[in-house]
KESEMAR-151123 format. One record per residue (C-alpha): x, y, z; residue number from 1. Coordinates in Angstrom, 3 decimals, padded with zeros to 6 digits. Example, Ala and Ser with C-alpha at 12.3 -4.5 7.8 and 13.67 -1.06 7.14 Angstrom:
% KESEMAR-151123
+----------+----------+----------+-----+
!       xx !       yy !       zz !   n !
+----------+----------+----------+-----+
!  012.300 ! -004.500 !  007.800 !   1 !
!  013.670 ! -001.060 !  007.140 !   2 !
+----------+----------+----------+-----+
This chain:
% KESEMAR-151123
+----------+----------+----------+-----+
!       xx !       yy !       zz !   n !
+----------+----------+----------+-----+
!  126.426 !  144.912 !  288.436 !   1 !
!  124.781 !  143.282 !  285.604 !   2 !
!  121.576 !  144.810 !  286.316 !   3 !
!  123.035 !  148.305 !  285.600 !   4 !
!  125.054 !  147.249 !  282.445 !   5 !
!  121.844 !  146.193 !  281.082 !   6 !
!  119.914 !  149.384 !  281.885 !   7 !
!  122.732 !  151.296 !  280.215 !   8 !
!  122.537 !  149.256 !  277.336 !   9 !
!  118.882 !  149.503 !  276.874 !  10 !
!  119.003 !  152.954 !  277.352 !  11 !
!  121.289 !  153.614 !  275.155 !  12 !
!  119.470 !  151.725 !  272.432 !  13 !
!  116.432 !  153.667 !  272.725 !  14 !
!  118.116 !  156.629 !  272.195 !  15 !
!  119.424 !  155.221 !  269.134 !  16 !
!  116.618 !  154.591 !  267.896 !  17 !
!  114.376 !  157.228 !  268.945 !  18 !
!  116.868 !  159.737 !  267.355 !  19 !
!  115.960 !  159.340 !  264.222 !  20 !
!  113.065 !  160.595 !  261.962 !  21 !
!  112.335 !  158.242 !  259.688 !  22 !
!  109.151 !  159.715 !  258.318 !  23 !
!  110.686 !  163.368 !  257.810 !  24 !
!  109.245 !  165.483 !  255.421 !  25 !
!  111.628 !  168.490 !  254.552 !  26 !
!  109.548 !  171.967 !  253.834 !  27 !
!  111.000 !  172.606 !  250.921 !  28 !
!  109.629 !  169.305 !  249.663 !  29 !
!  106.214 !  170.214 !  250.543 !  30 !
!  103.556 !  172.445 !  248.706 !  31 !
!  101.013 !  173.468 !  251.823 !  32 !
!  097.174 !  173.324 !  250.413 !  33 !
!  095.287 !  176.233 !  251.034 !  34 !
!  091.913 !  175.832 !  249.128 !  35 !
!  090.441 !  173.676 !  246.707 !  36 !
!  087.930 !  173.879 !  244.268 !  37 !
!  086.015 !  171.720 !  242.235 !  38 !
!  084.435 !  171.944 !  239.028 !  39 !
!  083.257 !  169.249 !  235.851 !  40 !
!  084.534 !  170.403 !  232.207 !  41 !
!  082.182 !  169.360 !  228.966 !  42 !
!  083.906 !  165.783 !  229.052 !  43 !
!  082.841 !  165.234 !  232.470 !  44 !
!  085.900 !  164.749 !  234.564 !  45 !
!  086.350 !  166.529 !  237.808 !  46 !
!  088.629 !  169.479 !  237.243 !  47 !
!  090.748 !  170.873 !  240.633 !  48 !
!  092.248 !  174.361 !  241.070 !  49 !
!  094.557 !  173.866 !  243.740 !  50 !
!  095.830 !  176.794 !  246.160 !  51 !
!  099.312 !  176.948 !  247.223 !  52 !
!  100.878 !  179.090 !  249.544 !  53 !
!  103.966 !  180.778 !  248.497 !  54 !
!  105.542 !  180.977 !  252.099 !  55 !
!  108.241 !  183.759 !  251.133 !  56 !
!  105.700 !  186.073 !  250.271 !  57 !
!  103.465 !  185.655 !  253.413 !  58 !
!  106.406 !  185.862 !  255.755 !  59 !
!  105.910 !  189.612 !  256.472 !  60 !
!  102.164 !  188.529 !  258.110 !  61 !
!  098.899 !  186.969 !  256.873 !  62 !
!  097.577 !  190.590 !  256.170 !  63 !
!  098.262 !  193.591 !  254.043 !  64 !
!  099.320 !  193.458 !  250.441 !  65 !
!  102.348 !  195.291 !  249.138 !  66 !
!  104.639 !  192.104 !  247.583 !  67 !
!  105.852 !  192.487 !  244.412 !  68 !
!  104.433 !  188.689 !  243.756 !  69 !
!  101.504 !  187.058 !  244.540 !  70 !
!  101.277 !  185.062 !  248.316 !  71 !
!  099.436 !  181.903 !  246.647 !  72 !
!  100.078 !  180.161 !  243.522 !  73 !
!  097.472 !  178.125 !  241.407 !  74 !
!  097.385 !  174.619 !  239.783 !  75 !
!  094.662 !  172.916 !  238.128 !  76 !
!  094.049 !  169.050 !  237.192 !  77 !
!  091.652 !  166.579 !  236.231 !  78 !
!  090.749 !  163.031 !  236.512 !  79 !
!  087.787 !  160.781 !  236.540 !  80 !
!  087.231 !  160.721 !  240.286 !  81 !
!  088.723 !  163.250 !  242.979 !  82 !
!  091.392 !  160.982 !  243.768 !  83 !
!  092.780 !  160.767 !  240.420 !  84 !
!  092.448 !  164.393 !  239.909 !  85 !
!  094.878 !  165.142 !  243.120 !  86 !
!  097.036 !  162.926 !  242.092 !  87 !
!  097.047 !  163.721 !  238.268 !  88 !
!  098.303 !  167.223 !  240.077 !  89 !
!  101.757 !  165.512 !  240.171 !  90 !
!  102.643 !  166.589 !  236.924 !  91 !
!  102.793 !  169.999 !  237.368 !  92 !
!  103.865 !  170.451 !  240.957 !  93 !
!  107.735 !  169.986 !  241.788 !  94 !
!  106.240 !  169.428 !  245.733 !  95 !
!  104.263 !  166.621 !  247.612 !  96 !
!  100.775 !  168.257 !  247.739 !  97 !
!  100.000 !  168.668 !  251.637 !  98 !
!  096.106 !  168.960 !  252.608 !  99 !
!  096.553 !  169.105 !  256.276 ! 100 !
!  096.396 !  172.811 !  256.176 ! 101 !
!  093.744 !  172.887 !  253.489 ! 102 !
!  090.765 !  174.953 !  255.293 ! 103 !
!  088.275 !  175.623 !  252.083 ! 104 !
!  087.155 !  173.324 !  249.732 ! 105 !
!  084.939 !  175.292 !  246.669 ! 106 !
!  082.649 !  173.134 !  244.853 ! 107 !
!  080.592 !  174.532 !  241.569 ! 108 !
!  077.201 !  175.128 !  241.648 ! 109 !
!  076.416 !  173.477 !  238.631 ! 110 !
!  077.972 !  169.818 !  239.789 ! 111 !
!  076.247 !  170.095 !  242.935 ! 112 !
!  072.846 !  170.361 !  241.118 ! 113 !
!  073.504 !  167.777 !  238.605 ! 114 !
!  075.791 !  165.010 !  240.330 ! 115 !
!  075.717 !  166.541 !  243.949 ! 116 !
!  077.926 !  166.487 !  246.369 ! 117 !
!  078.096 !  162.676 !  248.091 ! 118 !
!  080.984 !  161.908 !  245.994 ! 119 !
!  082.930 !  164.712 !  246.224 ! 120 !
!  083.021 !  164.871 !  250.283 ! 121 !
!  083.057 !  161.309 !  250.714 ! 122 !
!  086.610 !  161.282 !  248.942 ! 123 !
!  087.709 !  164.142 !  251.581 ! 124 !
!  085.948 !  162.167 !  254.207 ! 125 !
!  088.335 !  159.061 !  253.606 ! 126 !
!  091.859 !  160.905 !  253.585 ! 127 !
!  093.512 !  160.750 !  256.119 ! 128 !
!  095.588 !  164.103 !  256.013 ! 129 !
!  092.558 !  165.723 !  254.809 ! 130 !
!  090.477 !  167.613 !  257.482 ! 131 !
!  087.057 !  167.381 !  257.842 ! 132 !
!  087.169 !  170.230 !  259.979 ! 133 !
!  087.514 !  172.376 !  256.403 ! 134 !
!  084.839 !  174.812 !  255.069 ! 135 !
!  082.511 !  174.128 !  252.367 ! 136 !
!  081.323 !  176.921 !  250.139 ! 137 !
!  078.928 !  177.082 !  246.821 ! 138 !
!  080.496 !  179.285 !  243.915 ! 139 !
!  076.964 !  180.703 !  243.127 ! 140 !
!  077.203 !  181.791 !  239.312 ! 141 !
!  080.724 !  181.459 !  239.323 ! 142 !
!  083.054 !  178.501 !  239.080 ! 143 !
!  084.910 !  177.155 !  241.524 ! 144 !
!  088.355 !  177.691 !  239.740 ! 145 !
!  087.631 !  181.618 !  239.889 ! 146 !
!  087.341 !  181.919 !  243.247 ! 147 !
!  090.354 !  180.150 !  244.283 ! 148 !
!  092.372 !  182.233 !  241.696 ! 149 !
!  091.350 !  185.458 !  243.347 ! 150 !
!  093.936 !  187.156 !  244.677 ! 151 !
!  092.780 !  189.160 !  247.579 ! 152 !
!  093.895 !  192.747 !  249.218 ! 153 !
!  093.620 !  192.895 !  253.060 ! 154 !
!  094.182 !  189.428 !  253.427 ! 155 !
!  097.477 !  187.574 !  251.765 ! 156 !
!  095.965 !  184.037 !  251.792 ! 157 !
!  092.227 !  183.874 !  249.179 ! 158 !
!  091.255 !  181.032 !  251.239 ! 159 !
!  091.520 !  182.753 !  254.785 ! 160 !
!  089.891 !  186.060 !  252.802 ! 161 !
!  086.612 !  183.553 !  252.444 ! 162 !
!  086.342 !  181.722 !  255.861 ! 163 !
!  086.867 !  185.617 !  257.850 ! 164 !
!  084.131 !  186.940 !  255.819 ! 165 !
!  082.116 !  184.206 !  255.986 ! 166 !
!  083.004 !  184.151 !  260.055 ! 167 !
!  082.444 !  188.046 !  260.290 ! 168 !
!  079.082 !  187.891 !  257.947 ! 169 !
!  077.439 !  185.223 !  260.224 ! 170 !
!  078.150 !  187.312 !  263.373 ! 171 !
!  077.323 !  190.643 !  262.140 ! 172 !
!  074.167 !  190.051 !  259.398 ! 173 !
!  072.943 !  186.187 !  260.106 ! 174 !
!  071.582 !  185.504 !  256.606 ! 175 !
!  074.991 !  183.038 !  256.586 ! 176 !
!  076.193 !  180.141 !  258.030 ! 177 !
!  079.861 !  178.306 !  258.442 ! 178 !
!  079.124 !  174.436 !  257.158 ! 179 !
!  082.475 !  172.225 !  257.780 ! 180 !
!  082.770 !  168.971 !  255.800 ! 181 !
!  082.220 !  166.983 !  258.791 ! 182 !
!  078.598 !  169.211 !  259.300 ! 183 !
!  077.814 !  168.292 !  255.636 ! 184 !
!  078.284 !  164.873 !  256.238 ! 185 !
!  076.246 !  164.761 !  259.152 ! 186 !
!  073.221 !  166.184 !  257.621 ! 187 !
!  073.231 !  163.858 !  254.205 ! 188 !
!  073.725 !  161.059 !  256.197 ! 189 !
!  070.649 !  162.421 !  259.128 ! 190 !
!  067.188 !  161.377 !  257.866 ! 191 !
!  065.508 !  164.001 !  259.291 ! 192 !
!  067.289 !  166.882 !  258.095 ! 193 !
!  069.194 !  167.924 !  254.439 ! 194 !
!  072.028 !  170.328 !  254.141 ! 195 !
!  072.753 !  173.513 !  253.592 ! 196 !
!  075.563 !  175.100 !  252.689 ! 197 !
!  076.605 !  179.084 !  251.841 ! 198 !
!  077.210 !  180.431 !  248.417 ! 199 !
!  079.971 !  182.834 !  247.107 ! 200 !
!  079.724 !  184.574 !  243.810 ! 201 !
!  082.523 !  186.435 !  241.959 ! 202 !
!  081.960 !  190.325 !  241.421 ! 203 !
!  083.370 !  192.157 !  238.777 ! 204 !
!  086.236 !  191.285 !  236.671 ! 205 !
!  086.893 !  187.866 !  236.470 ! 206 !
!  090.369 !  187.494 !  234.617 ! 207 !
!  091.517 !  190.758 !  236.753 ! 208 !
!  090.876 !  188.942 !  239.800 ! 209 !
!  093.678 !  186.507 !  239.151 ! 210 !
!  096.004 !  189.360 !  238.554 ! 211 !
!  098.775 !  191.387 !  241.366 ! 212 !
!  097.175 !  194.473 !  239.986 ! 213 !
!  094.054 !  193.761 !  241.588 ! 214 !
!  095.171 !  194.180 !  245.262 ! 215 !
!  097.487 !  196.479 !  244.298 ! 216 !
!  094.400 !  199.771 !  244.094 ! 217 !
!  092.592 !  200.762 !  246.903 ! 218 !
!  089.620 !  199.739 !  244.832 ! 219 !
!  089.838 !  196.220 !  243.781 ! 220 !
!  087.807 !  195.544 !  240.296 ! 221 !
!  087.437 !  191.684 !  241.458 ! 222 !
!  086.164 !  190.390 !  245.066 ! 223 !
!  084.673 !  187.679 !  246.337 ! 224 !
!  081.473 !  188.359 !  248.252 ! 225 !
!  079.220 !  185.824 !  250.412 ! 226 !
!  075.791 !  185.357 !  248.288 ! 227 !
!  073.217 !  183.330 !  249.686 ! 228 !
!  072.334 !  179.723 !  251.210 ! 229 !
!  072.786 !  176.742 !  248.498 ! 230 !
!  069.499 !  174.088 !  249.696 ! 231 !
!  070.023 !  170.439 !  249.328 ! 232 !
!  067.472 !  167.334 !  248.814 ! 233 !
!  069.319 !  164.318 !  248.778 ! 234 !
!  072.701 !  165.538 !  248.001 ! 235 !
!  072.092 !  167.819 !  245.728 ! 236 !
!  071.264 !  171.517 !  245.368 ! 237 !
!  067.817 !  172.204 !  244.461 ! 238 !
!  067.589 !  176.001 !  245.177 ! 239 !
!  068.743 !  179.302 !  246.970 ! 240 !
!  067.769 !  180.866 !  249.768 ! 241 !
!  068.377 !  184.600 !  249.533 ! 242 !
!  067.895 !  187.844 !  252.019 ! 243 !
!  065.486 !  187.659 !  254.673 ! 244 !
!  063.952 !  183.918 !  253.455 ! 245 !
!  067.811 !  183.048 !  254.341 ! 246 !
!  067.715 !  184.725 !  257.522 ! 247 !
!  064.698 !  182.489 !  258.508 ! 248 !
!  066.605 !  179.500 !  258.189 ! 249 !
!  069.499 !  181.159 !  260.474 ! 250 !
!  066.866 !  182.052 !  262.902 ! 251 !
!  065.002 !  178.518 !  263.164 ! 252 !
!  068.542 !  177.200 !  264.147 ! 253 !
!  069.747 !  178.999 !  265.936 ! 254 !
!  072.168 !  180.906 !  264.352 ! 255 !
!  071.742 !  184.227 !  264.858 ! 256 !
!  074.048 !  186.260 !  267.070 ! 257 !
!  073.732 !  189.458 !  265.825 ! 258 !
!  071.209 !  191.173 !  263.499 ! 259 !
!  069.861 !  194.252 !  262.017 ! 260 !
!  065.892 !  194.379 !  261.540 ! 261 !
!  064.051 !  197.142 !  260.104 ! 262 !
!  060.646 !  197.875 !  260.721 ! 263 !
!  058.151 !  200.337 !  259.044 ! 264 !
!  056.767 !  203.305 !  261.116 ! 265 !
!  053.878 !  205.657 !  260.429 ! 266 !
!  053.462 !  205.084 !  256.935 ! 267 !
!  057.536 !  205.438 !  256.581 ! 268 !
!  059.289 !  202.809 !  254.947 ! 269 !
!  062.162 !  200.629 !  256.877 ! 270 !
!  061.871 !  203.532 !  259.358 ! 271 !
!  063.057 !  201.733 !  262.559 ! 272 !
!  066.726 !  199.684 !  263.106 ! 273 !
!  066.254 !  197.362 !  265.723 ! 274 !
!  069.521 !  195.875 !  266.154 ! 275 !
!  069.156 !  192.370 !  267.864 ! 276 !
!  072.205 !  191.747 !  270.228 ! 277 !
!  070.758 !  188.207 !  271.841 ! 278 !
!  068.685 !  185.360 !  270.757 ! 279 !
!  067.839 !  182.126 !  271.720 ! 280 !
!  065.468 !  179.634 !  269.509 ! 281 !
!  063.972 !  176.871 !  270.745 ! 282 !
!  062.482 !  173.659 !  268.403 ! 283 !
!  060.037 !  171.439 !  269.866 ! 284 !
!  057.772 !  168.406 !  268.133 ! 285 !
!  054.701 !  166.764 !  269.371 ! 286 !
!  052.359 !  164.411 !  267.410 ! 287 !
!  048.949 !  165.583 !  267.509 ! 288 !
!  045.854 !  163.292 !  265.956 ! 289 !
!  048.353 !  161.467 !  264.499 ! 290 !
!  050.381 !  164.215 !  262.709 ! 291 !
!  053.392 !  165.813 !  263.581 ! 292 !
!  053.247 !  169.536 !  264.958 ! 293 !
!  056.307 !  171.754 !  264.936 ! 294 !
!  056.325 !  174.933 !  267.943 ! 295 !
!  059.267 !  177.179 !  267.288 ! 296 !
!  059.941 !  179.656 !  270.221 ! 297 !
!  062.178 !  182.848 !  269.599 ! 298 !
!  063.391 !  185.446 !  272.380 ! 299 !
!  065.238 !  188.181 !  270.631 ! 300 !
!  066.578 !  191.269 !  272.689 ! 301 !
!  067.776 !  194.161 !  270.950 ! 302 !
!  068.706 !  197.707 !  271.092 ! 303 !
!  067.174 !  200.890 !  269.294 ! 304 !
!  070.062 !  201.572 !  266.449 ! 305 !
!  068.439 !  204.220 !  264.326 ! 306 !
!  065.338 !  206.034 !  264.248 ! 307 !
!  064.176 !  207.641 !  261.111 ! 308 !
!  060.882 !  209.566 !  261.864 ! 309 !
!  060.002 !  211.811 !  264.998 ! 310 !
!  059.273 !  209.191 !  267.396 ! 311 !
!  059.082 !  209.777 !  271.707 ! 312 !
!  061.018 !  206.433 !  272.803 ! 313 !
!  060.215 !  207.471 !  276.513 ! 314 !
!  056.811 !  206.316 !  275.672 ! 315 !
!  056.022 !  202.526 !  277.249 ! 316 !
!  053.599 !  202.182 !  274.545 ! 317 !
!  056.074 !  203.051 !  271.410 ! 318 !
!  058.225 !  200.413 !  273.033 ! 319 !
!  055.591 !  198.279 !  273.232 ! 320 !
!  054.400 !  198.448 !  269.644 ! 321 !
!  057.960 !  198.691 !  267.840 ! 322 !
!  058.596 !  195.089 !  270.069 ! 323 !
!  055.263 !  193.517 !  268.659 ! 324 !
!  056.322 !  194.798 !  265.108 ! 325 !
!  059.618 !  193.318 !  265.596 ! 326 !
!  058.020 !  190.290 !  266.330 ! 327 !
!  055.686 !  189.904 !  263.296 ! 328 !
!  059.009 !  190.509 !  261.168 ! 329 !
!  060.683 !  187.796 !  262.643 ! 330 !
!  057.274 !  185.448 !  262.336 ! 331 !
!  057.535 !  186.312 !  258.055 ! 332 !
!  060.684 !  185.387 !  257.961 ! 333 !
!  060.645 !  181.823 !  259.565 ! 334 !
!  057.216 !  181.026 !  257.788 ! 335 !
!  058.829 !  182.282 !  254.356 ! 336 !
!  061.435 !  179.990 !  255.028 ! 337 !
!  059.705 !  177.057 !  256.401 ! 338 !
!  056.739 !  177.789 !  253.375 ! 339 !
!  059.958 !  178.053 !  250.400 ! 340 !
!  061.856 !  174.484 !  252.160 ! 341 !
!  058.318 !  172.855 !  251.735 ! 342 !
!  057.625 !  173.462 !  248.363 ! 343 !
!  061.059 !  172.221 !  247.817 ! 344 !
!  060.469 !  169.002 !  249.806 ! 345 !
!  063.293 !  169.450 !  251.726 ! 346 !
!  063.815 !  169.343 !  255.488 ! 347 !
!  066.861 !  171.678 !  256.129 ! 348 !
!  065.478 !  172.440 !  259.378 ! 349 !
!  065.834 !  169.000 !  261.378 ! 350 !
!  062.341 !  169.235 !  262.260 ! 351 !
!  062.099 !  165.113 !  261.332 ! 352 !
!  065.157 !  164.941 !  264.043 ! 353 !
!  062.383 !  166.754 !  266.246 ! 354 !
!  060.369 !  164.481 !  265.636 ! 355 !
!  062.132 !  161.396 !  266.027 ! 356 !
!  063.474 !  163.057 !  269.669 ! 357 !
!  059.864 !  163.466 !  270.459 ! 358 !
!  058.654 !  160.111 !  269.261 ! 359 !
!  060.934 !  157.466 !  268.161 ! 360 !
!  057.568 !  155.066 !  267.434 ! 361 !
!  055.718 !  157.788 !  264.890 ! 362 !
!  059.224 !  158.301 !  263.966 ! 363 !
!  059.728 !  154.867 !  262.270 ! 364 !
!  056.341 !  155.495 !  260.477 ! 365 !
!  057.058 !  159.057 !  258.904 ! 366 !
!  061.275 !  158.774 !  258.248 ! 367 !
!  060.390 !  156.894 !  254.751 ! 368 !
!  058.231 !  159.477 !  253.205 ! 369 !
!  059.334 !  162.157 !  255.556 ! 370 !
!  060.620 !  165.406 !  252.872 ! 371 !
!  057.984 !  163.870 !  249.943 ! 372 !
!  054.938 !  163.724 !  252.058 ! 373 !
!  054.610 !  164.451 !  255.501 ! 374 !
!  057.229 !  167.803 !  255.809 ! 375 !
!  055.683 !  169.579 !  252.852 ! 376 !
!  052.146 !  169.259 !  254.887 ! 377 !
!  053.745 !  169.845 !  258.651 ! 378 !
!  052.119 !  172.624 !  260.852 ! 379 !
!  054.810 !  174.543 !  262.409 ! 380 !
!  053.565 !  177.122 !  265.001 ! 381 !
!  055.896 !  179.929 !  265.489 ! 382 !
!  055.918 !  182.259 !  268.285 ! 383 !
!  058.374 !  185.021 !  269.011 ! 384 !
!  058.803 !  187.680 !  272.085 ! 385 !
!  061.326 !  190.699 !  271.285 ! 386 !
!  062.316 !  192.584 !  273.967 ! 387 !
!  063.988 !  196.511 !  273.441 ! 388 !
!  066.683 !  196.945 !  276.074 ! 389 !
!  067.951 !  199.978 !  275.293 ! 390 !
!  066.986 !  202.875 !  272.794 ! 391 !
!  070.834 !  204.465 !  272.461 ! 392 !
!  072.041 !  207.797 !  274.003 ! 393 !
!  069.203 !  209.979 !  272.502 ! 394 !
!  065.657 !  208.899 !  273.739 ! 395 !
!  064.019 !  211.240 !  271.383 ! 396 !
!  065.272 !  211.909 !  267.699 ! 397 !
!  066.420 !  215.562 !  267.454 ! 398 !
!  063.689 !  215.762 !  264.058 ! 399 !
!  061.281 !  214.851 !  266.989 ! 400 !
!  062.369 !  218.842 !  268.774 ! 401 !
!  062.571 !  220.176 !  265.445 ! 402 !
!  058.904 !  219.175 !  264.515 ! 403 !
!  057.771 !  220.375 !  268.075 ! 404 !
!  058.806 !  223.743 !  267.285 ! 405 !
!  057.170 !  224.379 !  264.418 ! 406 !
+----------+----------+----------+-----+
């Protein structure tokens, strides 16, 4: 009989206490973090523009405009270090700042050149409500603080504008690439490969950007646009990969999923869309008389997507030859890149992870003077084998009938 008393006594105690929430945090004490950007002003404190959500005016769905106010609101701060600056935030805010939702952090070009960005993700890194799981982006010729103002038209939330496009532009072209904190991290801390990280420049008005008007025309006057691939040597950004050199990088790892390549034909410029559908790269490092050797392997299989001069794709042979020219393109591209990251004695590729995979002894020789010396002299032998699987639903242009008949 005891027995039982004392079971319902316990039990009943740990309901009593497990009814409770001591640590609530009541929404309408909380500001939710979208983005966060970072810039220096002239007296070289960190300055942060902070994105809140305005949940009210986001409660009809993440896309589509049509509010009569904005679905983010935007703070900005400063402080000597990052932590300072967040909490310096305080203020100005009537809410507890919440990062746990944060999924963009912004940091100007112009910091990471001169000061670079250890400091600034090793702050993020340390929070614990902070996710490392967050995209990084460069504001190329732009500051961070105008990006995150930017109100956006098909999507309510700036921040989620950036990380689509960014998503969509890495799918569809392949000259970008999604970094997360915790990817950036990885790579500064790696001593055989440096980071890099995409850039997003502002476009048109700047001030009109911040403005409801701007999403509320069918053609915005501000936007934010992806713009290139930010290189770093030793934490900081030493130059910018743009177009097809950027597209190099993407292909040496690995990163291409889809891709459009154009190809001259007969004298006619960019006459030939070969649209590549699957790829799969392959890295490999050997030591060779004592140096390192790189082989890079690409298989690339693609479909016909537009044909621009009278061409007879029935032909085995015009298969043959677009596939070999499709393959030479690909070749420029990766030794553009690989040439461009060695004159900037910086190993963005891993190819120093290669090596030390390959050979952990000549490994432990090369690490020290690995980006100053031995990278900026590596031999990298780069082969590729495209493959056309289909040419479309016309084999044979309709120009190619119309020149037939004359």
């Amino acid at each position: 009989m005891n027995r039982k008393w004392m079971f319902l006594f316990l039990m009943l105690t740990g309901l009593a206490l497990t009814s409770g929430c001591w640590s609530k945090k009541e929404l309408t004490d909380i500001a939710f973090v979208s983005a966060l950007g970072i810039d220096k002003n002239e007296e070289g404190k960190y300055v942060g523009t902070i994105q809140l959500i305005n949940p009210g005016n986001v409660a009809g769905g993440l896309q589509g405009g049509g509010g009569e106010a904005p679905s983010i609101t935007t703070y900005s701060s400063t402080g000597d270090n990052i932590v300072e600056m967040s909490r310096r935030a305080s203020t100005k805010i009537s809410r507890r700042l919440y990062y746990s939702h944060t999924n963009l952090l912004v940091i100007n070009e112009e910091l990471a050149k001169e000061e670079g960005i250890i400091n600034i993700l090793d702050a993020f890194d340390r929070d614990p409500e902070f996710r490392t799981t967050a995209t990084i982006i460069i504001a190329h010729d732009s500051k961070a603080a105008d990006i995150v103002n930017t109100l956006t038209g098909v999507d309510k939330i700036p921040a989620n504008k950036v990380i689509k496009t960014l998503k969509i532009t890495e799918q569809r072209w392949g000259e970008h690439m999604e970094v997360s904190i915790q990817e950036g991290i990885k790579n500064l801390i790696s001593p055989g490969k440096e980071p890099v990280i995409t850039g997003f420049r502002m476009t048109g008005n700047t001030e009109q950007g911040k403005k409801l008007e701007n999403i509320q025309q069918s053609a915005v006057e501000e936007n934010i646009q992806a713009d290139g691939l930010a290189v770093f040597k030793d934490g900081k950004l030493v130059d910018w990969f743009q177009g097809e050199t950027a597209r190099g990088v993407t292909w040496i790892l690995d990163k291409i999923k889809v891709t459009d390549i154009n190809i001259s034909w007969e004298g006619e410029q960019e006459a030939v869309a070969y649209e590549v559908l699957r790829q799969k790269t392959k890295v490999s490092a050997n030591m060779k008389n004592g140096q390192p050797k790189i082989s890079i392997h690409v298989d690339a299989e693609g479909d016909i997507g537009e044909v621009m001069v009278p061409v007879d794709l029935t032909d085995p042979s015009v298969l043959l030859n677009i596939e070999k020219t499709v393959e030479k393109k690909i070749q420029k591209e990766i030794n553009d890149a690989i040439q461009r990251a060695q004159k900037n004695q910086t190993d963005i590729f891993g190819f120093g992870e290669a090596v030390h995979r390959s050979d952990p002894k000549a490994w432990k020789k090369l690490k020290q003077d690995w980006n100053n010396v031995h990278f900026p002299q590596l031999k990298a032998d780069v082969t590729v084998e495209a493959f056309v699987r289909r040419t479309g639903l016309r084999n044979k242009p309709y120009f190619f009938r119309m020149e037939s008949n004359q």
